[in-house]
C-alpha positions in Angstrom: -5.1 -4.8 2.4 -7.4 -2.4 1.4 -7.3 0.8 3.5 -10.5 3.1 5.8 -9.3 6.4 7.3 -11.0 7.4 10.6 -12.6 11.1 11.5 -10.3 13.2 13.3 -10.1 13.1 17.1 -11.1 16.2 17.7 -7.7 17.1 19.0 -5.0 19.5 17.0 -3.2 18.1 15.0 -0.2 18.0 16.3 -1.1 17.0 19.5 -2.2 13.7 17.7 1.0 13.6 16.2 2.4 13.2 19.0 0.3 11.3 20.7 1.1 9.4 18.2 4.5 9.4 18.3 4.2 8.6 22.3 1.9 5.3 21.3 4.6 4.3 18.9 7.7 4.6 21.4 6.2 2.7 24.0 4.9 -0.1 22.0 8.2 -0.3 20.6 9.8 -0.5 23.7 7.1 -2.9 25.2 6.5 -4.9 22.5 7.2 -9.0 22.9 10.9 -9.8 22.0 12.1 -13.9 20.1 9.7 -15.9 17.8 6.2 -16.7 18.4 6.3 -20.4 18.0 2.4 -20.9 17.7 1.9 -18.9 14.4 4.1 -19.0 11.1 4.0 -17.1 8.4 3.7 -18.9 4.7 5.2 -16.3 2.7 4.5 -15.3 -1.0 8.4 -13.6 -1.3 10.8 -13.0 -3.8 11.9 -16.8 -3.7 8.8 -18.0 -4.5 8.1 -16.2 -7.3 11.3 -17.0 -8.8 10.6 -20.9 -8.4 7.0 -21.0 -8.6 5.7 -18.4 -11.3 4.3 -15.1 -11.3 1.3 -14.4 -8.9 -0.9 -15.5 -8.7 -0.4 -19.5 -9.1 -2.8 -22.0 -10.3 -5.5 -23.0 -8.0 -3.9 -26.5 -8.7 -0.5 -25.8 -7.2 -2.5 -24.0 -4.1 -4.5 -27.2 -3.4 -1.5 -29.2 -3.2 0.0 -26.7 -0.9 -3.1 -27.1 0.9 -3.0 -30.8 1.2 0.7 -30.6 1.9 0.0 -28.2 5.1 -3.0 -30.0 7.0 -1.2 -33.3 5.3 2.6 -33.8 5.5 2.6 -31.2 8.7 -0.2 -30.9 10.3 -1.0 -27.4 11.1 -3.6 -26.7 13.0 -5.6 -23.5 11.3 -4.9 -22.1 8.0 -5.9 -18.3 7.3 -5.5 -16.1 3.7 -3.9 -13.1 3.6 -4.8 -12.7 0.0 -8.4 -12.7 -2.2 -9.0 -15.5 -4.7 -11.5 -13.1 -6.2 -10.6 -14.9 -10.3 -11.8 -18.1 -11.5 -8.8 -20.1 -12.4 -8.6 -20.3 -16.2 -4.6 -21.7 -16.2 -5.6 -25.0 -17.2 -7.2 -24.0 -20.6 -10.5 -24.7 -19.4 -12.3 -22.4 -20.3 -11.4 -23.4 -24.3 -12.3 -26.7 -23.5 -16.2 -25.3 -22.4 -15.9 -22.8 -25.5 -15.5 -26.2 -27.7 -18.3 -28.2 -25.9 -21.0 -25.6 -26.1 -19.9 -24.4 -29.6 -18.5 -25.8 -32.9 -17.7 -29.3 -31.3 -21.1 -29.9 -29.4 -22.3 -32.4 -31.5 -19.0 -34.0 -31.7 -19.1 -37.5 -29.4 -15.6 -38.6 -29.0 -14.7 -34.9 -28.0 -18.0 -34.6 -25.7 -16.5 -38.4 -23.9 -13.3 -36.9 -24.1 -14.4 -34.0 -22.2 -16.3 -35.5 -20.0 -13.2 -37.1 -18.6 -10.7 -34.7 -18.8 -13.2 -31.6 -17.5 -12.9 -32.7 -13.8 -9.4 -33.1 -13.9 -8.8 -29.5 -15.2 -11.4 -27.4 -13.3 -8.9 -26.3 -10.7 -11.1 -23.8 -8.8 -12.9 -27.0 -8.0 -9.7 -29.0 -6.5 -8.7 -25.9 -4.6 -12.5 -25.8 -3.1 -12.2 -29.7 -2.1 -9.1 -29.3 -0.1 -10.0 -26.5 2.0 -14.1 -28.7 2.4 -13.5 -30.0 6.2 -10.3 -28.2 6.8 -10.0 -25.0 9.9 -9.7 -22.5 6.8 -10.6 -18.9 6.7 -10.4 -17.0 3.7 -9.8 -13.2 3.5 -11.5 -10.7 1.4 -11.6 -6.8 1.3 -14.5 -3.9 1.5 -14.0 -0.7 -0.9 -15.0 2.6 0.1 -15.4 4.4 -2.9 -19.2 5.8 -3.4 -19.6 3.4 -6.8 -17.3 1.0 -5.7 -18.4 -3.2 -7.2 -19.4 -6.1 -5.7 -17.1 -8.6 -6.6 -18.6 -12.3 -5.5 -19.4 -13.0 -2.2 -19.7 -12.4 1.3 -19.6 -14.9 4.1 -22.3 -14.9 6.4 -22.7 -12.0 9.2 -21.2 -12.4 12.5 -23.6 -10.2 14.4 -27.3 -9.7 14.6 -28.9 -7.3 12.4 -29.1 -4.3 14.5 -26.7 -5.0 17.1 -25.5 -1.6 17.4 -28.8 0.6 16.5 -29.2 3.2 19.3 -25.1 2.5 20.4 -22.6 5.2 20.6 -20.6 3.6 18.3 -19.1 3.8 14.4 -18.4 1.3 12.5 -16.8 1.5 9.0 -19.0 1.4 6.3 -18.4 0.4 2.8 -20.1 0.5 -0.6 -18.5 -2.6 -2.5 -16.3 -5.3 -2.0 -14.1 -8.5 -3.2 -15.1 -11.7 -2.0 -13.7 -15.0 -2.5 -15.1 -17.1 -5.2 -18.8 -18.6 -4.5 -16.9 -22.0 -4.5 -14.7 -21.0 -1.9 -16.7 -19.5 0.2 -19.6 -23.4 0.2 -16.1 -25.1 0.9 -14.2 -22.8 3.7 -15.5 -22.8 7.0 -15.3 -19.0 7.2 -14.1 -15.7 6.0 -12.5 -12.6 7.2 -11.8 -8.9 5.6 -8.3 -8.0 5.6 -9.3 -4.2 5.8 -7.0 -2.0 8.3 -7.5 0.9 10.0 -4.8 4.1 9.2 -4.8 7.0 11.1 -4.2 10.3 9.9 -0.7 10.1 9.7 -0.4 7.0 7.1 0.4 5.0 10.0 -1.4 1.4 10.6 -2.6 1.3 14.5 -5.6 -0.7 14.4 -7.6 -3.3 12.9 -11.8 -2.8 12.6 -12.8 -6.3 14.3 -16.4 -5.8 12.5 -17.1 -4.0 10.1 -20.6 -2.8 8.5 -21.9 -3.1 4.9 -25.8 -2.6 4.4 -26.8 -2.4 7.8 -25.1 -6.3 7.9 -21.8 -7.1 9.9 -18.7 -9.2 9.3 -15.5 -9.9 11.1 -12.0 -9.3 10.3 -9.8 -12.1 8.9 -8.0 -11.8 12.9 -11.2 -12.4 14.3 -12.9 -15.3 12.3 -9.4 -17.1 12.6 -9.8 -16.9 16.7 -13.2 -17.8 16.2 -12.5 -21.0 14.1 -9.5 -22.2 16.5 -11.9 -22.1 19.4 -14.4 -24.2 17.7 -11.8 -26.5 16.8 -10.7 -26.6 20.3 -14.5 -27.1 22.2 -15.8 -28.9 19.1 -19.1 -26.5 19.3 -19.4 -22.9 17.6 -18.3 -20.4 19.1 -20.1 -17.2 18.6 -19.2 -12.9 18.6 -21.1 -10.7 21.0 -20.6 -6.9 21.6 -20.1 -5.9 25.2 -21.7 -2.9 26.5 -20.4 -2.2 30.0 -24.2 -2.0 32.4 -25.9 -2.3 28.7 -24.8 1.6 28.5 -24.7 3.2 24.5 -20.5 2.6 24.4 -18.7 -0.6 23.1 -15.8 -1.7 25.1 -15.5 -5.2 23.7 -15.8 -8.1 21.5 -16.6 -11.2 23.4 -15.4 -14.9 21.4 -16.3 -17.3 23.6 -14.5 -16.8 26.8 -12.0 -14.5 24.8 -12.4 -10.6 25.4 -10.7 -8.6 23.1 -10.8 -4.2 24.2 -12.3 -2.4 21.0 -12.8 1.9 20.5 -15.7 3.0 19.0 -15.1 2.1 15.8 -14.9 -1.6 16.9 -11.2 -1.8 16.2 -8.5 -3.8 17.9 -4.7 -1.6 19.2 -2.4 -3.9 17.3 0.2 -5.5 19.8 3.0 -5.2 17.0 5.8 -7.4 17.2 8.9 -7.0 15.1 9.7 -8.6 11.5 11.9 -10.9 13.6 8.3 -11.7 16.1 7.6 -15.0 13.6 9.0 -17.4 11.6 8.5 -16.4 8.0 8.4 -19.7 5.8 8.6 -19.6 1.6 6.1 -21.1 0.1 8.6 -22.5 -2.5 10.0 -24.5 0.0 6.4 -26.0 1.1 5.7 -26.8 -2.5 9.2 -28.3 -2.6 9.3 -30.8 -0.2 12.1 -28.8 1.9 10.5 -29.0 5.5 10.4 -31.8 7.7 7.1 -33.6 7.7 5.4 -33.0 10.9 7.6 -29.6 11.4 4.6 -27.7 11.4 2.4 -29.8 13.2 -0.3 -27.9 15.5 1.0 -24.5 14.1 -1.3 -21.5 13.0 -0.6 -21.0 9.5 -1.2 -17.4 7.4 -0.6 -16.8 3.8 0.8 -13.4 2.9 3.5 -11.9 1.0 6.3 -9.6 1.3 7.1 -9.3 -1.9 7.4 -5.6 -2.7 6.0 -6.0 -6.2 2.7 -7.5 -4.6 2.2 -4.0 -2.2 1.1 -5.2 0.7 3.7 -3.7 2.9 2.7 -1.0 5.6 3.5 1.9 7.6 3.2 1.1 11.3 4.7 2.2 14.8 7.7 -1.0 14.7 8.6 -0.2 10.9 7.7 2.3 8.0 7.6 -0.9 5.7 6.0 -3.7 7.4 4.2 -6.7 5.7 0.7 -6.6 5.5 0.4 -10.5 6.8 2.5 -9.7 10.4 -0.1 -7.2 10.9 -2.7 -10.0 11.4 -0.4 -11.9 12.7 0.5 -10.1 15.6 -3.1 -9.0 16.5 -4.2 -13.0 16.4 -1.7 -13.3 18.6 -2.1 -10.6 20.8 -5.7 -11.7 20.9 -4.7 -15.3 22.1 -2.2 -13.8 24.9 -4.5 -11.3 25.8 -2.6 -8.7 25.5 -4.9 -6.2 23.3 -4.4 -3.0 24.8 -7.7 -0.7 26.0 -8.2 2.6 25.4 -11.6 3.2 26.3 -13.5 7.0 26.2 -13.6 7.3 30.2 -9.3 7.7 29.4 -10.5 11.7 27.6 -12.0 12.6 31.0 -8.7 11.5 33.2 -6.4 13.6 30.6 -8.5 16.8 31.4 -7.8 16.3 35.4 -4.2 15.8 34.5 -4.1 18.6 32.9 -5.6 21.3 35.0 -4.0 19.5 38.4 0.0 20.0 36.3 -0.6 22.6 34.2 -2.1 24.4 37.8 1.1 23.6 39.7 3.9 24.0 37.3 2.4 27.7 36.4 3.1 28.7 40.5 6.1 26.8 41.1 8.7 27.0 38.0 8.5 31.1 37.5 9.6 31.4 41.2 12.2 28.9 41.0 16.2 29.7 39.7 16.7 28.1 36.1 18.6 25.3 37.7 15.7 24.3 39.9 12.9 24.9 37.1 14.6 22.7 35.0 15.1 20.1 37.7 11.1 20.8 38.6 10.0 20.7 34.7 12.1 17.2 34.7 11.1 15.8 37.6 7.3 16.8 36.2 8.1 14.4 32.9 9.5 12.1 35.0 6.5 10.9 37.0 4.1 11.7 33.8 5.8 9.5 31.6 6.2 6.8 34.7 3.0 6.7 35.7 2.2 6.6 31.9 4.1 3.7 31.5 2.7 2.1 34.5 -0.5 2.1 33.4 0.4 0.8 30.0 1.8 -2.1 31.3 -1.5 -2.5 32.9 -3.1 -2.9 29.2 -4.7 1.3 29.2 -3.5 3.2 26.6 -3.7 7.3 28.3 -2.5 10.4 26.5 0.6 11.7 26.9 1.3 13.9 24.2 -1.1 17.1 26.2 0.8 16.9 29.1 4.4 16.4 28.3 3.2 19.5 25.9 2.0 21.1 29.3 5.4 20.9 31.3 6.9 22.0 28.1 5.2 24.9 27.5 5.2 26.5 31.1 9.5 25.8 31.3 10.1 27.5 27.6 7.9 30.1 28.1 10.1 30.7 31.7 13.5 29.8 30.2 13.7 31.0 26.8 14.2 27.8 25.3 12.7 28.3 22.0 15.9 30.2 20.4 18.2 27.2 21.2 15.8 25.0 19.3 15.6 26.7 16.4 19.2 26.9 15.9 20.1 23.3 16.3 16.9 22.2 14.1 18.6 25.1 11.2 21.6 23.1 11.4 20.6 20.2 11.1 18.1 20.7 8.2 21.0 22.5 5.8 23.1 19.1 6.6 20.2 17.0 5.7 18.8 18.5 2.5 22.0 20.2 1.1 22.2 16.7 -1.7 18.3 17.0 -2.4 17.4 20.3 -3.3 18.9 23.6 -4.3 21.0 25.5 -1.9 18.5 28.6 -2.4 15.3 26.0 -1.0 18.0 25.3 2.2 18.1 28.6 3.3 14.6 28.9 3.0 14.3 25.9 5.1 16.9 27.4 7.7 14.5 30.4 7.9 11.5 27.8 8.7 12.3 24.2 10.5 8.7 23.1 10.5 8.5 23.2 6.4 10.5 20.2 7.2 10.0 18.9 10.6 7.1 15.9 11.0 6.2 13.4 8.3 3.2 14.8 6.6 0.6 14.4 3.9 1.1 16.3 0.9 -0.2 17.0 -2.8 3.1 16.2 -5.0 4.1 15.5 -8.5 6.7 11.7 -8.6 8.8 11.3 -12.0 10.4 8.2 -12.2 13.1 7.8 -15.2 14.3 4.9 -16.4 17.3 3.7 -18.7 15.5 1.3 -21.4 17.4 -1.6 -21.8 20.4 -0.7 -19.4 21.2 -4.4 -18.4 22.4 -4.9 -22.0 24.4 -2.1 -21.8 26.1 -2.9 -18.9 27.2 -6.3 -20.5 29.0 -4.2 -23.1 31.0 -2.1 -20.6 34.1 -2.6 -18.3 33.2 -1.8 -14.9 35.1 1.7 -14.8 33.4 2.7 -18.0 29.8 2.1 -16.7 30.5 3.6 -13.7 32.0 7.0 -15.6 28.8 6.0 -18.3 25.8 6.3 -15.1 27.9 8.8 -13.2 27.6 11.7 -16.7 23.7 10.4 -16.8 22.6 10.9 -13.4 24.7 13.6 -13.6 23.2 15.5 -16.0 19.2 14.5 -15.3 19.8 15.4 -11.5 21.1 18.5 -12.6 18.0 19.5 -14.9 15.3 18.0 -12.1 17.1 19.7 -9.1 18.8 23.2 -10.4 16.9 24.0 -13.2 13.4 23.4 -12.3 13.9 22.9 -8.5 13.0 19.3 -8.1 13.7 17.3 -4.8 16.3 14.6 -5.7 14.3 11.4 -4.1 16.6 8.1 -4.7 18.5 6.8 -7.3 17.6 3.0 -8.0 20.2 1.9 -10.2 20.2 3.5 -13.3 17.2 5.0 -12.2 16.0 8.3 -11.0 12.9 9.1 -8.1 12.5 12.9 -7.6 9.5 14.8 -6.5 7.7 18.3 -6.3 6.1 20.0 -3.9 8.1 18.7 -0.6 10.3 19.6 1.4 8.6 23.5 0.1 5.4 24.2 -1.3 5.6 24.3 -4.9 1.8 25.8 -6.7 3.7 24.7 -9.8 5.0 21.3 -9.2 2.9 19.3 -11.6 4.1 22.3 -14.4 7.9 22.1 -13.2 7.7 18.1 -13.7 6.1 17.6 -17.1 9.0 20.4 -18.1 11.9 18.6 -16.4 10.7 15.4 -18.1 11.1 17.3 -20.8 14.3 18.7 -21.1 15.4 15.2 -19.6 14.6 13.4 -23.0 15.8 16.9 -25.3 19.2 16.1 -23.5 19.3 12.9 -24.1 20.6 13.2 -28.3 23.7 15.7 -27.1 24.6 13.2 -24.7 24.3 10.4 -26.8 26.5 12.1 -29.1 29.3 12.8 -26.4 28.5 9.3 -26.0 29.4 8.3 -29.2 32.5 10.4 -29.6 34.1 8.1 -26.6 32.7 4.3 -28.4 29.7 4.6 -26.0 26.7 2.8 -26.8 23.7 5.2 -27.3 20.6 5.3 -24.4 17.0 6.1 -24.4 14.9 6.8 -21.7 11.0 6.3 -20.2 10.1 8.6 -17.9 6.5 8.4 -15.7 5.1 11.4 -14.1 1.9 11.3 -11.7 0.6 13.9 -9.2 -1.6 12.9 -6.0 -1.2 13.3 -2.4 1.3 11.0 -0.4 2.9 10.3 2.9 6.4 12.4 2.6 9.1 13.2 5.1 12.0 11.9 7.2 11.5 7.7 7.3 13.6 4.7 7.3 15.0 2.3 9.9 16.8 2.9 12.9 20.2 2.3 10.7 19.2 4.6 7.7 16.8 7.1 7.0 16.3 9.5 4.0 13.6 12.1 2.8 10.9 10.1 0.7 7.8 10.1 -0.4 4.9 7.1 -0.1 2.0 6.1 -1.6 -0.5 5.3 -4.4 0.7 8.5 -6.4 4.5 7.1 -6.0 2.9 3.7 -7.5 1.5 4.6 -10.2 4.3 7.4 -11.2 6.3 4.1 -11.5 3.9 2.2 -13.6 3.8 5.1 -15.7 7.5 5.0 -16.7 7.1 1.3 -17.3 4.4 1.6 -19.8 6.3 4.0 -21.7 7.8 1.3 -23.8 4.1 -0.8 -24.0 3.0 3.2 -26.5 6.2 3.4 -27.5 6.2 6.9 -26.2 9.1 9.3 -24.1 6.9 10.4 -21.6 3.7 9.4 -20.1 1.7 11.6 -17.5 -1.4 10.6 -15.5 -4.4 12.7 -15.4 -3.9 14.0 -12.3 -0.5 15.4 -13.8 -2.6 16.8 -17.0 -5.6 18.7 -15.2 -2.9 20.9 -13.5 -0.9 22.3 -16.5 -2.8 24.2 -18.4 0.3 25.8 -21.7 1.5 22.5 -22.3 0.1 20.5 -25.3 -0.4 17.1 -24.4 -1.2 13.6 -26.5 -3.9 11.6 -24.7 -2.9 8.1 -25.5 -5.0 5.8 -23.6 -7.3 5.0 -20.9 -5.9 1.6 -18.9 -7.1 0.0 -15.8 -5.0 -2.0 -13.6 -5.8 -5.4 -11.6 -6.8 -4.2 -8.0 -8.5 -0.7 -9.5 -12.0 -0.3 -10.2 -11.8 2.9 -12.3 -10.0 3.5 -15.3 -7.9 6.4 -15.8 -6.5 8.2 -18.8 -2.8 9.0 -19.5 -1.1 11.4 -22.0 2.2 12.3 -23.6 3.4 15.8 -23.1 4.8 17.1 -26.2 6.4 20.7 -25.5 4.9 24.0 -25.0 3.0 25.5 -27.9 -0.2 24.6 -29.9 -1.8 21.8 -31.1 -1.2 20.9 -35.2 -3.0 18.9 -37.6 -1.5 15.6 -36.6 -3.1 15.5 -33.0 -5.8 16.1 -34.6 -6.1 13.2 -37.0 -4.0 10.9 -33.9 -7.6 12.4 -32.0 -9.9 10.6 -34.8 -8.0 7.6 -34.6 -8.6 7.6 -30.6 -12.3 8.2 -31.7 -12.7 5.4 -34.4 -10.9 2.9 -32.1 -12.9 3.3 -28.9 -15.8 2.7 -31.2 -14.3 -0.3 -32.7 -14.4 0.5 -36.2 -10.8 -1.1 -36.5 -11.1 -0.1 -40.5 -10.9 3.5 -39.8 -8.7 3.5 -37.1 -6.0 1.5 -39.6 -6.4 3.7 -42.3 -5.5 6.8 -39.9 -2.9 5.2 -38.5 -1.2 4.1 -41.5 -1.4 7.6 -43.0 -0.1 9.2 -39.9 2.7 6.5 -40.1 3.5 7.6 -43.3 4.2 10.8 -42.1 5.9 10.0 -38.8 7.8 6.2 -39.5 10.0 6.4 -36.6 6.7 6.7 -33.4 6.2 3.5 -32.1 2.9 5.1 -30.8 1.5 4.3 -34.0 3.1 0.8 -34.2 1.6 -0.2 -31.2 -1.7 0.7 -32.0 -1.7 -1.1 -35.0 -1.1 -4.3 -33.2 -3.5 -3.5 -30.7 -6.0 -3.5 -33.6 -4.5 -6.5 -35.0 -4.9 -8.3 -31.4 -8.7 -6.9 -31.1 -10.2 -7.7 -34.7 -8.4 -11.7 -33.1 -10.2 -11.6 -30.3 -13.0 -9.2 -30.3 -13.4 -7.2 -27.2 -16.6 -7.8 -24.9 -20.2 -6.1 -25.4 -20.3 -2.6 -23.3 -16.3 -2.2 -24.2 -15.1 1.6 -23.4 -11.8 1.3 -25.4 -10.2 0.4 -22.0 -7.4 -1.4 -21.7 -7.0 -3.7 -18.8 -3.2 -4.3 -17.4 -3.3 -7.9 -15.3 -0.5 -7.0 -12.8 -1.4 -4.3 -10.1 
């Protein structure tokens, strides 16, 4: 799900916040409790992968799931919660049209063979013919970024051409997308974006039901699934229409047939959220195996989505901080059937203003002249029938404000009552519990001194390291139990010690044999980027005396990768109701991780994203690539820091060989590389360059290559 953050609200900040926050508690409290037996949820998940191969699966495999679903149990509507944006090339076809048009074109037994076998293996074909006929709609995502591509196709516009010329109202725009493939799109009956909406916070609180490319608009995949299931059920299309109230400039709703669905502004939907536990989530594996009962699904609403962490489509939203990107459309389908899409319309601003002045009017008179028992019976009394009549009204399908006025009542009784002292004191005691493990005792008291550093979730610029043991499941195998517990306990031990005392790191998790920490969070930090490259560092200059210590006891040597990536994230206090911790989320986090992964791909210690290297500016770094990854559209470049200092002769000559290689004259670049291997035999840097060479002068790269090199998992 590709992501589109809204302007502010005009409100402070933390008044959003909290009105946040309010939003949040009463949908949890409100929201549907049991299963939803009309909609399941076909799930890409761990399971799957294990028994049916990486992601994604040949087109083949996905037609017979297909087949098997309208088939063997009869569902009723079918929606994707994933892009096929890739021709299907699993089934060597594309060799097989290489051979026809080239060296074997003249060839007749081949061409006959060919002819025959060609239909059989064009898979992007069998997965088009089992959706042709079939309630299907695809899904497909817009990008915002100014030079963002277009990737395929769009479906066909679900309102007018001007709809919304002369309206007070603001759609999302966009300057690329992914579409399905064009084959897809002939065969499906329709198409949807899967595109949220996240607030300020991080936080996923609405869906945009339309959204606008090119002066041209198109529905979200929620929408185009209602719209399909209501064809199916009158047997005659049904159309969208945009509903202004006594044809005024605002947009109140979206109109399917007889279905009215409350929309802001922005045309986007209030998610009625229900829990993980709200449907039944299905494993694909077990479709493709045969485990269900035919028939079991019959008449059901099908969607296809994954909560497999290593596919990222899991989300930050009021009922959990990781939720699956496939219950969020889910639950507003739904909610949309039922509904039960709650309204927040603009005339709600002008009611928060009365309430306001009317409380904020009363309480200033009565509380001061009251004893401090009575003001604090008046200032509860005063939440008491906010918050009720707030609730009322909810359950009425309005969404009002609540954050001002609870804010209001607050206010008036501190101010009277001298609250503010008691506050601070408990919020001091409790942040020196929380972060006395994560960070140095001297970044505590700080903290102590000032609660807020800490207080509310927040976005923030940060540096992630990730650190990895290479090979550590071997090592395990070689160990008793109390040895490798003795073995990871002196490792962690000693890298914790470097990231948190010595260049005053936040400790984030420990995954294993693995190590998360941050910079920047819970304190600001103008050096965080600096602190981590040097902490990554000293991590892998440690790493020989340990080894030798190691030794001394008949312990088998390690190594270590470590990744280190700076960008702004989503940090604070999350988790469940049963266990929370201080973290850190987002695309920054990601890639961080990647980073430490592809430390053995170069053969390198270290690698830092650019982000990482613009910042510090005394240590020398070796640029060592620029790689793409599936689901990015713009390449970046990533470096090994080598120590503080100056650069030698060697990064120069490594800088020729970068130079030589991007413009493919694989001769030169060899040559360099085998001299600077001379000198340095033991850097797999150089090792794996020479293969890439090898691989390249193979298979030749395209016309227009940059020296890029694209990764195929995300």
């Amino acid at each position: 799900m590709a992501e589109w953050y809204p302007t502010a609200d005009g409100k402070l900040g933390f008044v959003s916040q909290l009105d946040n926050i309010a939003y949040d508690t009463r949908l949890r409290m409100t929201m549907p409790r049991g299963v939803d037996p009309r909609i399941v949820i076909l799930d890409i998940d761990e399971k799957s992968l294990l028994e049916l191969g990486r992601w994604p699966w040949s087109r083949k495999l996905m037609a017979e799931l297909v087949e098997k679903l309208f088939e063997r149990h009869g569902i009723a509507l079918l929606g994707f919660d994933v892009i096929w944006a890739e021709p299907d090339a699993s089934s060597g076809i594309g060799v097989l049209d290489d051979l026809a048009r080239g060296q074997l074109r003249r060839d007749v037994e081949f061409q006959k063979a060919y002819s025959r076998l060609r239909p059989e293996l064009d898979f992007d074909a069998r997965f088009a013919a089992s959706l042709k006929g079939r309630p299907v709609v695809l899904g497909y995502y817009f990008n915002a970024e100014e030079r963002a591509a277009r990737v395929n196709a769009l479906p066909v516009p679900v309102l007018p051409k001007g709809t919304f010329d002369g309206r007070r109202v603001f759609l999302p725009k966009w300057h690329g997308f992914t579409g399905a493939l064009p084959v897809y799109l002939q065969s499906a009956p329709s198409a949807g974006h899967i595109n949220p909406m996240v607030d300020f916070d991080g936080v996923l609180r609405r869906v945009p039901l339309v959204s606008e490319f090119e002066g041209q608009y198109y529905e979200a995949l929620s929408l185009a699934m209602v719209r399909v299931l209501l064809q199916q059920q009158t047997g005659a299309p049904v159309a969208v229409q945009a509903d202004f109230p006594n044809d005024g400039p605002d947009l109140e709703r979206l109109k399917v047939g007889e279905v009215l669905i409350p929309v802001d502004e922005s045309a986007a939907a209030l998610i009625p959220f229900r829990g993980r536990e709200g449907f039944r989530y299905l494993s694909l594996a077990d479709i493709a195996k045969d485990r269900l009962t035919p028939g079991e699904l019959k008449g059901k609403i099908a969607i296809v989505g994954t909560t497999a962490p290593g596919l990222q489509d899991m989300r930050a939203t009021p009922v959990d901080n990781v939720y699956p990107g496939v219950g969020v459309h889910a639950s507003l389908l739904a909610g949309i059937i039922d509904s039960e899409v709650k309204q927040r319309p603009l005339y709600v601003l002008g009611a928060e203003v009365v309430l306001l002045l009317l409380l904020g009017t009363t309480l200033a008179f009565v509380i001061p002249v009251l004893s401090a028992l009575w003001a604090t019976l008046a200032a509860a009394a005063a939440l008491t029938l906010v918050t009720g009549f707030n609730l009322a009204v909810w359950e009425g399908g309005l969404v009002l404000p609540l954050a001002s006025a609870l804010l209001v009542i607050a206010a008036i009784y501190t101010m009277n009552m001298a609250y503010g002292y008691f506050v601070e004191s408990r919020a001091k005691r409790r942040i020196a519990g929380r972060f006395r493990e994560y960070v140095p005792p001297e970044v505590v008291a700080k903290l102590e001194l000032d609660p807020d550093l800490y207080d509310k979730p927040k976005a923030a610029e940060l540096t992630i390291l990730f650190a990895d043991i290479r090979g550590f499941t071997g090592i395990s195998e070689t160990l008793e139990p109390d040895v490798l517990r003795e073995y990871i306990n002196e490792y962690l031990t000693e890298m914790s010690m470097i990231i948190r005392n010595r260049y005053r790191g936040t400790l984030d998790k420990y995954i294993g044999d693995a190590i998360m920490a941050f910079w920047g969070a819970p304190m600001e930090d103008p050096q965080h980027a600096r602190n981590a490259v040097l902490a990554a560092l000293e991590m892998q200059n440690r790493i020989g005396p340990m080894n030798e210590k190691f030794a001394a006891r008949g312990w088998p040597p390690l190594a270590i990768g470590v990744g280190v990536n700076s960008g702004t994230v989503r940090v604070g206090d999350m988790g469940s109701r049963i266990r929370r911790a201080y973290t850190a989320m987002g695309d920054a986090v990601n890639v961080a991780s990647r980073l430490e992964g592809r430390t053995k791909v170069y053969g390198v210690e270290i690698l830092v994203g650019e982000a990482t290297r613009g910042r510090v500016k005394d240590v020398v770094f070796r640029e060592i690539d620029r790689i793409k990854v599936k689901g990015k559209d713009e390449a970046v470049t990533i470096y090994e820091p080598l120590g503080l200092g100056d650069e030698n002769a060697e990064l120069q000559l490594w800088d020729d060989v970068l130079r030589t290689y991007r413009a493919r004259d694989w001769d030169a670049a060899e040559a360099q590389l085998v001299s600077l291997q001379r000198s340095d035999p033991g850097r797999g840097l150089y090792s794996a360059y020479l293969k890439k060479i090898q691989e390249l002068r193979r298979q030749p790269p395209p016309a227009g290559w940059d020296g890029v090199t694209v990764f195929d998992e995300k």
